[in-house]
C-alpha positions in Angstrom: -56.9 -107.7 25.9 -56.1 -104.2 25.4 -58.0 -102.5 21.9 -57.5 -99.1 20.1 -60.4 -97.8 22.2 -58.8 -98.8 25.7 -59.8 -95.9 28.0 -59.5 -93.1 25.7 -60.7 -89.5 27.0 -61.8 -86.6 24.8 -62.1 -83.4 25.5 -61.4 -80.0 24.2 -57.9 -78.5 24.7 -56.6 -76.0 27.1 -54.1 -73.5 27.4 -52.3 -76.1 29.6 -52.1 -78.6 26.8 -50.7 -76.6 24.2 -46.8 -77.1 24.4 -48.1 -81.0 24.8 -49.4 -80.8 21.9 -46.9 -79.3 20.1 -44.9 -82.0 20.9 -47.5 -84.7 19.6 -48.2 -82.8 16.6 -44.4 -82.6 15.7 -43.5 -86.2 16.5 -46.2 -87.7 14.6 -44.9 -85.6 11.2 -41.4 -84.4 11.0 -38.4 -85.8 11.8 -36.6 -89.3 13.0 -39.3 -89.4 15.5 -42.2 -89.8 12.9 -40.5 -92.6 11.2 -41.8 -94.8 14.0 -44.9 -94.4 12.2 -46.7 -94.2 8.6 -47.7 -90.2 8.5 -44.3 -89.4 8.6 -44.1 -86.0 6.8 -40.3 -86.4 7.2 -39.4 -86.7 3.5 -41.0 -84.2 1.7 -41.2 -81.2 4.7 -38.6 -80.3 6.8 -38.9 -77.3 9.6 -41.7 -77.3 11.8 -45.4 -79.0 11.4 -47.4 -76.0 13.9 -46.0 -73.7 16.6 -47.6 -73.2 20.0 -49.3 -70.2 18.7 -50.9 -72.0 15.9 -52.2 -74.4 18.6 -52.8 -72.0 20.9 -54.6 -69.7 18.0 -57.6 -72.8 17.3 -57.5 -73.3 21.0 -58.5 -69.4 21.6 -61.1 -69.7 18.6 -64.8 -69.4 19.1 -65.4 -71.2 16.1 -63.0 -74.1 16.9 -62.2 -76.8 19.1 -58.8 -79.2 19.2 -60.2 -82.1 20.3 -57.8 -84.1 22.7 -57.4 -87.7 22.8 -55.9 -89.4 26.2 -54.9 -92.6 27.5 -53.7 -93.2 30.8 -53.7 -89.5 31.7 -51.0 -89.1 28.7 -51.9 -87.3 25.6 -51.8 -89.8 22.7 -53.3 -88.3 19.7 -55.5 -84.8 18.8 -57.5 -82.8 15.7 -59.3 -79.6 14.7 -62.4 -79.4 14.6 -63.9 -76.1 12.7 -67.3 -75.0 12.2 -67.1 -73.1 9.0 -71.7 -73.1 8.4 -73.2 -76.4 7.2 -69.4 -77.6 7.1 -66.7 -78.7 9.7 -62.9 -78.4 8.6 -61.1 -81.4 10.2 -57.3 -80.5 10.6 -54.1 -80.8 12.8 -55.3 -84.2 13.0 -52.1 -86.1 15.1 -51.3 -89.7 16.5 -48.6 -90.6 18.5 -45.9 -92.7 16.3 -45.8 -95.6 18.5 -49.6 -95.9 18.5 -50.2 -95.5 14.8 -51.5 -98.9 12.8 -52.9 -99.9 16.0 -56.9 -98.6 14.9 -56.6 -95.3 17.4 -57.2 -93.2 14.1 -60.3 -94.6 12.7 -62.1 -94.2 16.7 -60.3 -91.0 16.5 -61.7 -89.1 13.1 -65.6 -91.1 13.6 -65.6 -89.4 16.9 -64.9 -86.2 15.5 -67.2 -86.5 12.7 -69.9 -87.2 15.3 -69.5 -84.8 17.3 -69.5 -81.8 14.2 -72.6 -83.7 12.8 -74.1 -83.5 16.4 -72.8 -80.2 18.2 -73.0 -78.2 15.4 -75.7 -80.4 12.9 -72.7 -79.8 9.8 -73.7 -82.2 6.2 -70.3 -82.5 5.4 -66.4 -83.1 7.0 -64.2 -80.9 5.1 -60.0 -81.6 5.1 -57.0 -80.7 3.2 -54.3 -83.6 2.0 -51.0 -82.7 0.9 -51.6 -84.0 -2.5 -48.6 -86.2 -3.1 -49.1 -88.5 -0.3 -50.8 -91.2 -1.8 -50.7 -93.8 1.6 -52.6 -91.0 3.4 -55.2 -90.3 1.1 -56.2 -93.9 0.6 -56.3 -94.0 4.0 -59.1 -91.4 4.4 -60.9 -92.8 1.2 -61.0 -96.2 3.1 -63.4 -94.1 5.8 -65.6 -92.5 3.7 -63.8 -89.7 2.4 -63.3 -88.5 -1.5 -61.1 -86.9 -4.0 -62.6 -83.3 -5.0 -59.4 -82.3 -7.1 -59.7 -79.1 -5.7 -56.6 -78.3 -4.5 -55.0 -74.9 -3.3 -51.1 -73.7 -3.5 -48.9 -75.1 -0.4 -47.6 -72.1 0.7 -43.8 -72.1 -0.5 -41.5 -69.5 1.5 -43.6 -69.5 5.0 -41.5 -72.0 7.0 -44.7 -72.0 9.8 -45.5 -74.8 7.9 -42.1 -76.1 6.6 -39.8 -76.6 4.3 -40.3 -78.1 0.8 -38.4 -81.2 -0.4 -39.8 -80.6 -3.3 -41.7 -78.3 -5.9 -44.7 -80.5 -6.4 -46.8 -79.7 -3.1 -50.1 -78.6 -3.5 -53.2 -79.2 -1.0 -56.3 -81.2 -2.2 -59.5 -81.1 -1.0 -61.2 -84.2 0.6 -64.7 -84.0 1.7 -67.5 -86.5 3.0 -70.8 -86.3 3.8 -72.2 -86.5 7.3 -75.3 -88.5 7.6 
């Protein structure tokens, strides 16, 4: 019986992997091809998610490491990881369509956690949550996460990150604390 875990490697991004990447992190948010799953972005951003120098940028980063998730030598899913001092910032976190609902993103963000708590001894698992999607946010409550109500303009005009559907979008802080 094949599970979430099913011979998964992770390890850190290269160079190499970045247009990959790209493609994973675009699928799984805008467009028809993120309808297949539930983190479609597709209704309230247009544009592009990231470019391949944004992935390339926390690639290059000292203080950064995309974590990359395979299965059968194919990349299936990936996330930031940023040491910011007794934090990490969890980001550009990305799961193939097809795979999503399976469990892949719960092995996926504990792995991550354990590895800032261990590498770099952080407290706490920082992320940002486009406030208006609800599904999303329960989803990271249901693994530990909580509601700060800090939240920080989206950044209106800068198509990098796309293109508002609407004039609500703000981003809200989520934290957790790493035991």
């Amino acid at each position: 019986m094949e599970t979430a875990a099913t011979a998964l490697t992770f390890r850190d991004a290269t160079d190499a992997d970045v247009e990959e990447l790209v493609a994973l992190i675009e699928s799984a948010y805008r467009g028809d091809d993120s309808r297949a799953g539930w983190t479609t972005e597709a209704d309230i951003l247009e544009g592009q998610r990231t470019d391949p120098e944004g992935v390339l940028e926390v690639v290059k980063s000292p203080d950064s490491r995309l974590l990359t998730v395979e299965r059968d030598g194919r990349i299936v899913a990936c996330c930031q990881l940023e040491h910011r001092g007794e934090n990490a910032y969890f980001g550009m976190f990305a799961v193939s369509p097809v795979l999503q609902g399976a469990g892949l993103g719960k092995l996926i963000i504990a792995e991550a956690e354990r590895q800032a708590r261990e590498d770099w001894g952080v407290k706490e698992m920082q992320m940002t949550v486009i406030s208006v999607r609800d599904d999303l946010i329960a989803w990271y409550e249901r693994r530990g996460y909580r509601r700060t109500g800090r939240t920080t303009p989206f950044p209106y005009g800068d198509e990098r990150f796309g293109i508002p559907q609407r004039d609500d979008l703000t981003f809200e802080l989520l934290v957790k604390e790493l035991a």
